[in-house]
C-alpha positions, -999 to 999 in steps of 0.1 A, spaced: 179 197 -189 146 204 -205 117 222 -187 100 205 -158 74 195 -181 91 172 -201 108 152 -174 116 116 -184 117 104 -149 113 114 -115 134 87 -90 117 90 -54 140 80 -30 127 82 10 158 82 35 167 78 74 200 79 88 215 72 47 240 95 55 271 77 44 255 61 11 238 90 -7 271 105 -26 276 74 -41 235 67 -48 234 97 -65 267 94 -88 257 60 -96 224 74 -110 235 100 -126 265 81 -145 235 59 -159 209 84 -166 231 113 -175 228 121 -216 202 92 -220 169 109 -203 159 143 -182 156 132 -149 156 147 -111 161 129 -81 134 137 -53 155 127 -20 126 127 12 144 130 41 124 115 68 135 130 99 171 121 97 193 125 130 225 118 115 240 143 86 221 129 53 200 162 53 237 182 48 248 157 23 219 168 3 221 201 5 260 197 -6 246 177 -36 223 204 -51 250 228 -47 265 211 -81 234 190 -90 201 213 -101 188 176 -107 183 168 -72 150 181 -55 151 180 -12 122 177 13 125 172 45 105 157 73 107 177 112 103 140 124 104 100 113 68 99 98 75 67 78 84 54 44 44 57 34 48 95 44 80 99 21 65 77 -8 37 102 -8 51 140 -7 74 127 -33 52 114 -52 30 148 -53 66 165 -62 72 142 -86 72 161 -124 87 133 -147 63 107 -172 79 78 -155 82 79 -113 106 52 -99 112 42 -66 140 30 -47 159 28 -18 186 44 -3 210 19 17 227 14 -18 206 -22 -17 189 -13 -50 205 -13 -84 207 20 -103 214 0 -136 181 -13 -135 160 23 -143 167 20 -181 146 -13 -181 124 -6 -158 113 27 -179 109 6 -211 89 -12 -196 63 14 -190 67 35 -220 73 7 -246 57 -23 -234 24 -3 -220 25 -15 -179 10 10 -157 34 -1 -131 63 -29 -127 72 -44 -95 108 -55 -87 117 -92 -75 146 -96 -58 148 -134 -64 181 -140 -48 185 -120 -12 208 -110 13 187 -106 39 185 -127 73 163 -158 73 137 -140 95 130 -114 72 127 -135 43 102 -163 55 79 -133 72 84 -114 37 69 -147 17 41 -156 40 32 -120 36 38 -124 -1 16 -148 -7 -12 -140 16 -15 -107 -5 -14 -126 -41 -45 -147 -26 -63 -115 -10 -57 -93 -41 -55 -112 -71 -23 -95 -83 3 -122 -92 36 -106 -77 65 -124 -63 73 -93 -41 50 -70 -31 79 -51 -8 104 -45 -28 111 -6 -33 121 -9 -64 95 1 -89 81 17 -115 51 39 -123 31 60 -152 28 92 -136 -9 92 -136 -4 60 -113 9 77 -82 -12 106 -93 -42 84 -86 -34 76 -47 -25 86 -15 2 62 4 -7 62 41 2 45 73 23 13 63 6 15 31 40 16 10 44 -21 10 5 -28 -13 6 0 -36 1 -28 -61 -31 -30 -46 -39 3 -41 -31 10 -80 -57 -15 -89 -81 -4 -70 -76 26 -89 -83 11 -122 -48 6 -132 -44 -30 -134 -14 -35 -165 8 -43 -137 42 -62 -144 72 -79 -127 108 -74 -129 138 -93 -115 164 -71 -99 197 -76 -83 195 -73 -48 228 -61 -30 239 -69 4 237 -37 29 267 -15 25 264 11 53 246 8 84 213 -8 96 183 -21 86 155 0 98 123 -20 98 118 -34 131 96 -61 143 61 -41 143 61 -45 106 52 -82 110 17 -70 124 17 -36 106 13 -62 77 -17 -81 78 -33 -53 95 -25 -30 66 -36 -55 45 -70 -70 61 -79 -27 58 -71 -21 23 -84 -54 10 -121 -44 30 -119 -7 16 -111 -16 -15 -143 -38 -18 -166 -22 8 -151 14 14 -178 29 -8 -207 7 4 -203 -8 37 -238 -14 43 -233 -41 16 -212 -61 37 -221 -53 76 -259 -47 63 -258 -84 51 -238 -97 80 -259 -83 100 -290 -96 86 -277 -132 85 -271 -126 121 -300 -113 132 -326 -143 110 -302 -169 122 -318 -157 158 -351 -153 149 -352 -188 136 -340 -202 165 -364 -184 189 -396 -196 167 -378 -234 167 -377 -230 203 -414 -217 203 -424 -243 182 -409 -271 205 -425 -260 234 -459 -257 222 -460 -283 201 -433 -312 204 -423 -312 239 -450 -291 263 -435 -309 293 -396 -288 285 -381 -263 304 -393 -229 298 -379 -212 269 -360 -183 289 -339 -208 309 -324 -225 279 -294 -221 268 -302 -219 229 -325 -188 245 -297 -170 255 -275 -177 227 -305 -166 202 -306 -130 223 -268 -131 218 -273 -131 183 -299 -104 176 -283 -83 197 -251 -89 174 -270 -88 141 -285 -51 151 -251 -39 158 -238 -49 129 -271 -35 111 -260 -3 127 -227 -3 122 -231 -5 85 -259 17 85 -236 51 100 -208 38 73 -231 46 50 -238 86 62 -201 86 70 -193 70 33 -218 97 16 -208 127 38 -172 122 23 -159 149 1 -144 118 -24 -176 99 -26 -179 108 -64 -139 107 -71 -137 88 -100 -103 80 -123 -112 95 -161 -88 77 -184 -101 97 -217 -125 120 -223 -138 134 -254 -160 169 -255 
């Protein structure tokens, strides 16, 4: 192998309970990588309670290709996504899974694709699944709610097979259930050459899925918060500030048409404080100030923080 520096790829690959598919992962990648590129193989082990951690330590016995990490507890595929991504030495970083699901063969394309045809990153699509009928409909109502929210015109935004520059995954931190939109995340980040691949997707060899049902309303909650950071994380004054104002003018308008009916139109009315438009105008100024307000300490809070001026510098010339 060459020097750490010179790495071809890096293949991230987070793990729980993989215990009986990682021998043959690993021989399958290296029959198709071996000779053709310098490679390493970043296995996360994220808080495993059945033997994968000893598997992997039997592997690097014979393997200097393979780097281990493991996690005291299950943090979560996000969590694994991100150490290995900081480990991560190679030019290319590719992700995949572990349950043997995901295609080895597909790597060589998948790395062309970023080094010779200039995507920052390239999504897989498994077209044709194995999975039960409710994952799939949840996974293409989720699909398409994120094309509409972000713009980015991916068939599957979950797949785990992909492909990055390094300076992609260089670029952002994968948090909570974040794993699922780095798509998302990446263009925020400027990097929007993003492509699509069709992959093979194999039915499950060894043991059990393990997403459970909470990932149906991890989702759209994952998604509602980075679609709002990515526009207003910097500036949320522009969007509660404004909200807030709209709130607050649509109750001052309706206080001075109430005023305006009683003293002029309709003297012989009820008094203004024991209508009903009176209370619902109150309602809403109260509302519009705390909105005011709210955007108001996101805006200390957003220029207290120590990433305020973070900015991504593709080229720079002294």
């Amino acid at each position: 192998m060459k020097t750490s520096e010179t790495l071809d790829i890096s293949l991230v690959i987070p793990l729980f309970n993989e215990d009986e598919s990682l021998t043959e992962l690993f021989n399958w990648i290296k029959r198709t990588l071996v000779n053709k590129y310098t490679f390493e193989v970043i296995f996360v082990d994220d808080g495993s309670k059945d033997n994968s951690w000893r598997v992997i330590e039997q592997l690097k016995v014979n393997n200097r290709e393979i780097v281990g990490i493991k996690f005291s507890r299950n943090y979560g595929k996000s969590a694994g996504l991100n150490v290995g991504f900081a480990k991560a030495k190679g030019n290319v970083v590719i992700t995949m899974d572990a349950d043997l699901q995901d295609s080895p063969d597909e790597i060589p394309e998948l790395y062309n694709m970023i080094t010779k045809e200039g995507f920052d990153l390239v999504s897989g699509w498994k077209k044709k699944r194995y999975d039960p009928i409710s994952k799939t409909i949840p996974t293409k109502f989720y699909n398409w709610a994120t094309r509409m929210m972000s713009g980015i015109k991916l068939h599957d935004f979950n797949c785990g097979l992909k492909a990055y520059r390094k300076n992609v995954i260089k670029s952002i931190e994968v948090y909570g259930e974040m794993h699922r939109y780095i798509p998302v995340m990446a263009k925020r980040a400027g990097f929007d050459k993003i492509g699509e691949k069709v992959v093979e997707h194999r039915a499950r060899k060894y043991g059990v899925t393990k997403f459970g049902l909470e990932r149906f309303i991890n989702g759209p909650l994952d998604l509602l918060s980075i679609s709002f950071i990515s526009r207003f994380g910097k500036r949320p004054m522009h969007f509660f500030g404004v909200l807030g104002l709209l709130v607050f003018f649509a109750s001052f308008f309706l206080v001075v048409w109430m005023g305006i009916d009683k003293l002029f139109l309709n003297r012989t009315a009820r008094l203004i404080s024991d209508r009903t438009e009176f209370h619902i105008a109150l309602v809403l100024m109260l509302m519009g100030t705390q909105f005011f307000l709210t955007g108001f300490i996101g805006e200390l809070i957003s220029r207290s923080s120590p990433e305020r001026n973070n900015y991504n510098i593709e080229k720079e010339i002294d």
